[in-house]
Short mmCIF file of the C-alpha atoms (twelve columns), coordinates in Angstrom:
data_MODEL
# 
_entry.id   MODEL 
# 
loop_
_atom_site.group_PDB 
_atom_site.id 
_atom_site.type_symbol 
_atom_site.label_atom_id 
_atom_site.label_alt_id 
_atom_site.label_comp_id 
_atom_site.label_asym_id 
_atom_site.label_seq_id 
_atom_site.Cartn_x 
_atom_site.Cartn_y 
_atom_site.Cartn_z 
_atom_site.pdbx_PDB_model_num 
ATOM 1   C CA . UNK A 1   0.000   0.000  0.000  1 
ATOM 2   C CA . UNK A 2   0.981   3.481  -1.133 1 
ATOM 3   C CA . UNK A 3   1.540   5.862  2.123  1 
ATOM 4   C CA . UNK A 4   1.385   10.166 1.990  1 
ATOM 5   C CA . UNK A 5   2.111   11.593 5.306  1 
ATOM 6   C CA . UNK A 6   1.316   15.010 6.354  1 
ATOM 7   C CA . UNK A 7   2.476   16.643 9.045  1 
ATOM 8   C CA . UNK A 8   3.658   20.170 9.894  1 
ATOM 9   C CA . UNK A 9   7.205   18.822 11.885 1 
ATOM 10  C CA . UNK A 10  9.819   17.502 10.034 1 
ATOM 11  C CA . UNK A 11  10.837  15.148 12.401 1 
ATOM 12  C CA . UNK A 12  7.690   13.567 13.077 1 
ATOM 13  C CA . UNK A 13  7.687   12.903 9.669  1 
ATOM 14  C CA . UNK A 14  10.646  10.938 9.841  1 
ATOM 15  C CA . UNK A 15  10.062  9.149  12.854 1 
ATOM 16  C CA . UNK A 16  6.859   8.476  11.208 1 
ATOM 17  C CA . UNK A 17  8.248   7.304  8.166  1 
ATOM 18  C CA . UNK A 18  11.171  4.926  9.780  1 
ATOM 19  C CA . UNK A 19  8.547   3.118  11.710 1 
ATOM 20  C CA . UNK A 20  6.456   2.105  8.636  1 
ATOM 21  C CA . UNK A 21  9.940   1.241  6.980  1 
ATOM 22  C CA . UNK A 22  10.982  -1.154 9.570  1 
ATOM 23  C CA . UNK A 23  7.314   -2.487 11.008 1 
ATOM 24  C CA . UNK A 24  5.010   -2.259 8.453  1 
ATOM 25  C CA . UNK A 25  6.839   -3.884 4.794  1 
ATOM 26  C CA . UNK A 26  3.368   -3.798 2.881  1 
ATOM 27  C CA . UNK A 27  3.546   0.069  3.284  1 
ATOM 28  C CA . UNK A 28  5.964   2.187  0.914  1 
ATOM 29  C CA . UNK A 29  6.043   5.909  1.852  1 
ATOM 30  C CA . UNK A 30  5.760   7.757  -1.595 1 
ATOM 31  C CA . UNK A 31  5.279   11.882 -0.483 1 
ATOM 32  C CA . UNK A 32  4.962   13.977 2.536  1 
ATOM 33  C CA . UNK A 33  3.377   17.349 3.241  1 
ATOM 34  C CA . UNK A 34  3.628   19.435 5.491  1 
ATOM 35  C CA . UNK A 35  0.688   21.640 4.977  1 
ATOM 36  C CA . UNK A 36  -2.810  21.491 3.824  1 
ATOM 37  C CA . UNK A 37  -1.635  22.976 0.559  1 
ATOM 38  C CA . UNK A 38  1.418   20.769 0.240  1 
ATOM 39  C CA . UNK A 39  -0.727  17.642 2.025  1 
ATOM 40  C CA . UNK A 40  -3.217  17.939 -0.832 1 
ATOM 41  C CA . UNK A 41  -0.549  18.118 -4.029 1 
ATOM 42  C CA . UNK A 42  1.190   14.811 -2.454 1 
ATOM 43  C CA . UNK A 43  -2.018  13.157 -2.504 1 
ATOM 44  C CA . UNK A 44  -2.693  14.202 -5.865 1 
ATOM 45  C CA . UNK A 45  0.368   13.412 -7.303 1 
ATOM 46  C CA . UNK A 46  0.386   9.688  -5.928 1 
ATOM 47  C CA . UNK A 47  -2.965  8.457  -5.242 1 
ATOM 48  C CA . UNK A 48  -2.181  6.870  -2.160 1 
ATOM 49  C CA . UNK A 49  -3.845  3.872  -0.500 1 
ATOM 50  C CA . UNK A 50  -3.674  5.649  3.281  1 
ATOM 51  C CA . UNK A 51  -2.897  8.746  4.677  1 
ATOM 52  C CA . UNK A 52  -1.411  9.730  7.658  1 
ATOM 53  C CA . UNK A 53  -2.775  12.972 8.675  1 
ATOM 54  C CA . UNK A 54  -1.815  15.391 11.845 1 
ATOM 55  C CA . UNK A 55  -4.949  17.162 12.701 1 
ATOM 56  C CA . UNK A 56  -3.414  20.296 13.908 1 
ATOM 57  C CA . UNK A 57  -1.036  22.376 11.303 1 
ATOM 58  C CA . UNK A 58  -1.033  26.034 9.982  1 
ATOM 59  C CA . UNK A 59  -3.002  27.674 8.345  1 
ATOM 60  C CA . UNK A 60  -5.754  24.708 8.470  1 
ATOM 61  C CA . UNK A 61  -6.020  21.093 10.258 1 
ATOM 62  C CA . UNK A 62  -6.727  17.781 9.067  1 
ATOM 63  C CA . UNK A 63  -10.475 18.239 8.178  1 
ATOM 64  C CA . UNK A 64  -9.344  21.003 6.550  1 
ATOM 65  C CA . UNK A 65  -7.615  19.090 3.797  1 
ATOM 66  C CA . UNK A 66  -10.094 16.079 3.775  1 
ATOM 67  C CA . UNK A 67  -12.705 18.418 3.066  1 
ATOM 68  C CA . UNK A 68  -10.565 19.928 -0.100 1 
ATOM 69  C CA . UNK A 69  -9.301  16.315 -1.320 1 
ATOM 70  C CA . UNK A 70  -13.149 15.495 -3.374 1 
ATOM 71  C CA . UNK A 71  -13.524 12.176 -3.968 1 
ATOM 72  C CA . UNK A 72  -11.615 10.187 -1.687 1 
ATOM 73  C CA . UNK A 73  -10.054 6.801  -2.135 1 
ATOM 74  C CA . UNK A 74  -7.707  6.601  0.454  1 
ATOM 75  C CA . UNK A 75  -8.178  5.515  3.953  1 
ATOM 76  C CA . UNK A 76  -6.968  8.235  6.681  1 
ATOM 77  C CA . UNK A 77  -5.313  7.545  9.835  1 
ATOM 78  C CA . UNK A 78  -5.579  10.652 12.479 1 
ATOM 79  C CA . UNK A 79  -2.284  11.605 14.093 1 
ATOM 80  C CA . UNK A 80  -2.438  14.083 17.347 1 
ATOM 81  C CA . UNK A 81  -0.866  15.254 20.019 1 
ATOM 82  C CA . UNK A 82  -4.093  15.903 21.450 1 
ATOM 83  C CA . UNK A 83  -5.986  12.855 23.157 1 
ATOM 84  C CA . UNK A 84  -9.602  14.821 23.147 1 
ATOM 85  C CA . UNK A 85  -9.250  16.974 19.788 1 
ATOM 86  C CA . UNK A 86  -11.633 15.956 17.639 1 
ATOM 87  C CA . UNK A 87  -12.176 12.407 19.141 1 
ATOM 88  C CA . UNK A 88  -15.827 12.759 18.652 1 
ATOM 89  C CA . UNK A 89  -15.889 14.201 15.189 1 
ATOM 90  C CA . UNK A 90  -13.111 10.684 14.443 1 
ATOM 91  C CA . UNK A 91  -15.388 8.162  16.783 1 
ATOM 92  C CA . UNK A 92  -18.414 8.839  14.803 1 
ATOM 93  C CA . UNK A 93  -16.852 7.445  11.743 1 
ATOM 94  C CA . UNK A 94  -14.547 4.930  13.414 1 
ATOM 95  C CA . UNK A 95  -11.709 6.359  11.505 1 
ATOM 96  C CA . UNK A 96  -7.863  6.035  13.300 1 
ATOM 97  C CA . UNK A 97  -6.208  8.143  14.635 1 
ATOM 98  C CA . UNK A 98  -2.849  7.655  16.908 1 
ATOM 99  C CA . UNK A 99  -1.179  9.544  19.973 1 
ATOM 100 C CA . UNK A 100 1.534   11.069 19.417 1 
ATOM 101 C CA . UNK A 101 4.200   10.256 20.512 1 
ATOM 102 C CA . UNK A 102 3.650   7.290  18.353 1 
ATOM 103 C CA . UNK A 103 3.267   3.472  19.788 1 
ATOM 104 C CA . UNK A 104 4.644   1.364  17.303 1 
ATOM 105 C CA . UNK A 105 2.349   -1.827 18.321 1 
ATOM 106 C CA . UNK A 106 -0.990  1.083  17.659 1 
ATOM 107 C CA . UNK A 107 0.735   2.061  14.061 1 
ATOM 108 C CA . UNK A 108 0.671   -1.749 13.069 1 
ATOM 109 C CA . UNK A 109 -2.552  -2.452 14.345 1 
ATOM 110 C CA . UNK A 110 -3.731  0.080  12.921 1 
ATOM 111 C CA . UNK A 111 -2.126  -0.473 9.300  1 
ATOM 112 C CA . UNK A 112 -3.298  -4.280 9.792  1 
ATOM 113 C CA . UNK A 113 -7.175  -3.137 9.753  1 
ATOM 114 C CA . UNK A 114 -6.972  -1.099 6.940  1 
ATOM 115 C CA . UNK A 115 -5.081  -3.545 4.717  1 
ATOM 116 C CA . UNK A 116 -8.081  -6.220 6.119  1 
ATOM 117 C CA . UNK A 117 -10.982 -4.392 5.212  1 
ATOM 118 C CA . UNK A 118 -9.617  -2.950 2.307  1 
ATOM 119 C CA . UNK A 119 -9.596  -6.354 0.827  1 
ATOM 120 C CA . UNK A 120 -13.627 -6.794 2.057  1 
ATOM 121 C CA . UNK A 121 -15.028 -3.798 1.044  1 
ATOM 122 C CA . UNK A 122 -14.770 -0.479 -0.752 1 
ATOM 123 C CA . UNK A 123 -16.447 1.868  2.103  1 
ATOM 124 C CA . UNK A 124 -13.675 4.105  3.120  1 
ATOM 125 C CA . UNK A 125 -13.866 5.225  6.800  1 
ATOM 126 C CA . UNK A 126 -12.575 8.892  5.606  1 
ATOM 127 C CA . UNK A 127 -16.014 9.397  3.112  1 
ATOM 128 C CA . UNK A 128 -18.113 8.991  6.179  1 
ATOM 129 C CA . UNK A 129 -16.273 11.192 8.295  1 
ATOM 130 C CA . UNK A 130 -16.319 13.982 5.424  1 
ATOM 131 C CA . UNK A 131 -19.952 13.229 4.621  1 
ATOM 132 C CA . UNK A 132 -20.662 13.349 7.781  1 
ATOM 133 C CA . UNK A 133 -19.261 17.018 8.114  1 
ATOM 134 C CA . UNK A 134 -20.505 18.334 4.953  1 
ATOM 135 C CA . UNK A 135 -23.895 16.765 5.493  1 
ATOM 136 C CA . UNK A 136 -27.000 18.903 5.489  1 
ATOM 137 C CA . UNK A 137 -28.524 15.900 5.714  1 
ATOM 138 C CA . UNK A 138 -29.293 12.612 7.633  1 
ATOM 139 C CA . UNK A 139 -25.569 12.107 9.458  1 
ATOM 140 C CA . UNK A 140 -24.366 8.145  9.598  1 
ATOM 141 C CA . UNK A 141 -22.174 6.009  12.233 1 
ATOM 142 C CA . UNK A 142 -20.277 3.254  11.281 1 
ATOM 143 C CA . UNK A 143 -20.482 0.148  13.502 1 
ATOM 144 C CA . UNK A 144 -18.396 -2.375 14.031 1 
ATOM 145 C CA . UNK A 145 -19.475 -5.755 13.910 1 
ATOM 146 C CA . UNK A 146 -17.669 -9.473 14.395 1 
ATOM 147 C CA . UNK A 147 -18.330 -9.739 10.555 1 
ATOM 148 C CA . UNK A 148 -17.165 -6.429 9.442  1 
ATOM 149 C CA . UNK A 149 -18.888 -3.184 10.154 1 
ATOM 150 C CA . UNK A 150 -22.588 -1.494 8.807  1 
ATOM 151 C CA . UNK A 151 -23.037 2.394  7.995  1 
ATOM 152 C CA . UNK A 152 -26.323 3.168  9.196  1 
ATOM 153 C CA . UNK A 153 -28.072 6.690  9.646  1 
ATOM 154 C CA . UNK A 154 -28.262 7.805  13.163 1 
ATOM 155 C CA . UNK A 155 -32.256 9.295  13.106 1 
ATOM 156 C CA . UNK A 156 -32.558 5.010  12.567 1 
ATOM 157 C CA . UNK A 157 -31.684 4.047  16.088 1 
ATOM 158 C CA . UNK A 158 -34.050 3.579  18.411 1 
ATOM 159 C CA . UNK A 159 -32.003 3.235  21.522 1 
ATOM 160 C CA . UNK A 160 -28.634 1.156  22.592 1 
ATOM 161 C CA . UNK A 161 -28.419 -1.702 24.880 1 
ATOM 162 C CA . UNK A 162 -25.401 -2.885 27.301 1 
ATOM 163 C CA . UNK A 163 -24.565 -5.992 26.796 1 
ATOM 164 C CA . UNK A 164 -21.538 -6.276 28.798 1 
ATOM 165 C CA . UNK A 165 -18.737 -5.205 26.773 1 
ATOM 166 C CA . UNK A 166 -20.549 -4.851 23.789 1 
ATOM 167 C CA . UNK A 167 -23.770 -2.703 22.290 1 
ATOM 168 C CA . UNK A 168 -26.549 -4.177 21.114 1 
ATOM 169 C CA . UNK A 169 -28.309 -1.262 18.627 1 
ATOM 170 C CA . UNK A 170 -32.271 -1.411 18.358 1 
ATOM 171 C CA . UNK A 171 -33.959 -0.324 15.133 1 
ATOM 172 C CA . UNK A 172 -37.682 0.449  14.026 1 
ATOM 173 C CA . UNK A 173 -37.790 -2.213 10.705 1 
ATOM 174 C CA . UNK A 174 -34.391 -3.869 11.100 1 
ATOM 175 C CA . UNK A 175 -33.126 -6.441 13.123 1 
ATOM 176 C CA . UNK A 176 -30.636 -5.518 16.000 1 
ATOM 177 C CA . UNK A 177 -26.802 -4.882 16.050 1 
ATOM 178 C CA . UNK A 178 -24.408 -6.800 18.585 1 
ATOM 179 C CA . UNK A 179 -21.575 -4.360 18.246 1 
ATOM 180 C CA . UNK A 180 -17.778 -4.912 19.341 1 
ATOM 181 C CA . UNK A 181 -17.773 -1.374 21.604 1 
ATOM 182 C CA . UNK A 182 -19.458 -0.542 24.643 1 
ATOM 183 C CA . UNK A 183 -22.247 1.313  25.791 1 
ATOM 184 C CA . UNK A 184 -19.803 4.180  27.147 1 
ATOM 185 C CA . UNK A 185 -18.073 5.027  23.771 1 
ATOM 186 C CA . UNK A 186 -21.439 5.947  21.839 1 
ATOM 187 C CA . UNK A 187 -22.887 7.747  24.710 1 
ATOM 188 C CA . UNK A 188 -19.677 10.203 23.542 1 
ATOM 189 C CA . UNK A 189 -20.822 9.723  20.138 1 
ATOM 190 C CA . UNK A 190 -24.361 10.031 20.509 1 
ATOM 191 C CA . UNK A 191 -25.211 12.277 22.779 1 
ATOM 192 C CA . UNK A 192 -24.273 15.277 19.908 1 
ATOM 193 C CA . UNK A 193 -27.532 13.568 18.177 1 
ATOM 194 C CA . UNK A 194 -29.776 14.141 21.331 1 
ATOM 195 C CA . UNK A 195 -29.380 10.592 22.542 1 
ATOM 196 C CA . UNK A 196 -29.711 10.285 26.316 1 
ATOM 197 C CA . UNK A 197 -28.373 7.901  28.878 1 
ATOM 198 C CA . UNK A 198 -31.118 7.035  30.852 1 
ATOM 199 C CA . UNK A 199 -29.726 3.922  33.058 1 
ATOM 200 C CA . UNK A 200 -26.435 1.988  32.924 1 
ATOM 201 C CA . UNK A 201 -28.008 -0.157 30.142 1 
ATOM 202 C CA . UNK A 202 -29.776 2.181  28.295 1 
ATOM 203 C CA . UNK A 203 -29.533 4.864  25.596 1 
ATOM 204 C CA . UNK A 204 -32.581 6.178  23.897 1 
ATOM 205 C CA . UNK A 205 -32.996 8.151  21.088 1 
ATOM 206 C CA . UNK A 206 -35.997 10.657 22.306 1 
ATOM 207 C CA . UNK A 207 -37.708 10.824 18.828 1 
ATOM 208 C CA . UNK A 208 -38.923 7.150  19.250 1 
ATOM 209 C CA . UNK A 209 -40.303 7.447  23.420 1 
ATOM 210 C CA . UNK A 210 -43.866 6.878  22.978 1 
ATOM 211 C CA . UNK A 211 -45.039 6.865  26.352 1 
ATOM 212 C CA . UNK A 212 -43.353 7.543  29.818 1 
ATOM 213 C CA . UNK A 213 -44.632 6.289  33.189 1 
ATOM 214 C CA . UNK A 214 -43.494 7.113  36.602 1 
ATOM 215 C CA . UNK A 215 -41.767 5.598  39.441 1 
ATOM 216 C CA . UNK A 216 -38.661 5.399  41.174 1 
ATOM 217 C CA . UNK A 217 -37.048 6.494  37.941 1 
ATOM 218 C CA . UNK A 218 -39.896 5.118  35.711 1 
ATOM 219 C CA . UNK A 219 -40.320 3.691  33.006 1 
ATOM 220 C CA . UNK A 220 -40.563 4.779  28.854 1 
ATOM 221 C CA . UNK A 221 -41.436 2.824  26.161 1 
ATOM 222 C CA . UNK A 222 -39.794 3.150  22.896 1 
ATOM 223 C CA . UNK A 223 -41.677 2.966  19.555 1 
ATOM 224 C CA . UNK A 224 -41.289 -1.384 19.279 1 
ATOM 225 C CA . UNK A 225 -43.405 -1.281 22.073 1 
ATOM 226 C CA . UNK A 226 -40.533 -2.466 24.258 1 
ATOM 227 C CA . UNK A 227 -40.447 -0.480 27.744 1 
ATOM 228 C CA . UNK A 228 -37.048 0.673  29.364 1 
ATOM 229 C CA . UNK A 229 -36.162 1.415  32.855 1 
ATOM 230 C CA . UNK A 230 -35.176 4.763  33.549 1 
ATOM 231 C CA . UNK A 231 -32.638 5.086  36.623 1 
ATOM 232 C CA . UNK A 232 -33.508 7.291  39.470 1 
ATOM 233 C CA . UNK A 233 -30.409 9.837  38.697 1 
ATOM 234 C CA . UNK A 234 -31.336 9.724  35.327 1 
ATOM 235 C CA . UNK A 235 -35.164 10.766 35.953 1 
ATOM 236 C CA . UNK A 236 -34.412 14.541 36.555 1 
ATOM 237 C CA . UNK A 237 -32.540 14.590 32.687 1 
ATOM 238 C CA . UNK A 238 -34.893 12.934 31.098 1 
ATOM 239 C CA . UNK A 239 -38.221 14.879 31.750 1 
ATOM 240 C CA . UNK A 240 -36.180 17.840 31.510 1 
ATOM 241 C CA . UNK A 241 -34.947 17.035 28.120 1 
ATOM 242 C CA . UNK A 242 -39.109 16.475 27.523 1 
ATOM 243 C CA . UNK A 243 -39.928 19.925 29.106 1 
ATOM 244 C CA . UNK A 244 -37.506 21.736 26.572 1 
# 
């Protein structure tokens, strides 16, 4: 696989560079930028397969550039210096990103996926991301699942289930979702989208509560007819959420 990095510091870069030479043989470094500007003529100019991408640079970031790059073919992993930029924005469309300073066993891991589901399918994390920030309309999430991963519109979720380390996703027409992340991860994704938390094992997606009855915490139930509990700390949130 063809590799473009981009990344304001020359010796990041480097690093970055001698680390796919030595760990990673089924990557060949073909162009660098340092720049949005420079970032997008490398691309250009090679057609890479990935792209490894510092968010923060001058004179634009990361989105910046994936935003100006059109159709994209390449798969995009994230690198920052920053453990909470933009970690929302890159969660939503399960796109990679890595720490900096770099941990070579995260780099391979990371290179392994996208050479895996390259070969499976021709979804490209990066589109969703940049759909996703473009969009004026219905915004998707990719999930991962033990088979691969589906792209599904979030206003199609009816709520998310705990099921211990995993999610189990509800929908109106469709069957459900096991999915390989837990409940806490899309509460940070979700909750942008109005989604609530309203007990350890629950997220709902308000739009679909159909009727709520009261108790302790009470109860709602959800458009499938299926009735939730709603935790006692949770209570409070939720009918305020319903007042607005």
């Amino acid at each position: 696989m063809k590799a473009v990095i981009v990344d304001d510091e020359k010796d990041s870069r480097q690093i970055l560079a001698g680390y796919l030479k030595k760990y990673c043989a089924d990557v060949t470094v073909c162009g660098f930028g340092e720049s949005v500007v420079t970032g997008l003529e490398a691309i250009r100019q090679h057609n890479p397969d990935i792209v490894f991408l510092d968010i923060e640079m001058p004179y634009g970031n990361g989105f910046d550039l994936l935003d100006k790059a059109g159709d994209i073919s390449f798969e995009t992993v994230f690198v920052t210096a920053f453990d909470n930029y933009a970690i929302q924005a890159l969660n939503q469309s399960a796109a990679y990103y890595l720490l900096k300073p770099i941990d070579i066993d995260e780099l391979v891991k990371a290179v392994e996926k996208i050479k895996a589901e390259r070969a499976d399918s021709h979804v490209r994390h990066a589109k969703v991301l940049v759909d996703n920030i473009r969009a004026t309309g219905p915004q998707k999430i990719m999930l991962p699942t033990m088979e691969g991963f589906e792209i599904v519109p979030v206003q199609d979720i009816l709520y998310c289930e705990a099921v211990d380390n995993f999610t189990r996703f509800h929908f109106e027409h469709t069957a459900p979702l096991l999915i390989c992340r837990t409940l806490k991860y899309f509460e940070e994704v979700l909750t942008p989208h109005r989604f609530l938390r309203i007990h350890r094992s629950y997220m709902i997606n308000p739009g679909y509560v159909i009727r709520y009855s009261k108790g302790k915490g009470g109860y709602v139930t959800m458009k499938n007819n299926q009735e939730l509990e709603v935790s006692s700390t949770k209570k409070k949130e939720f009918l305020d959420l319903f007042e607005k």
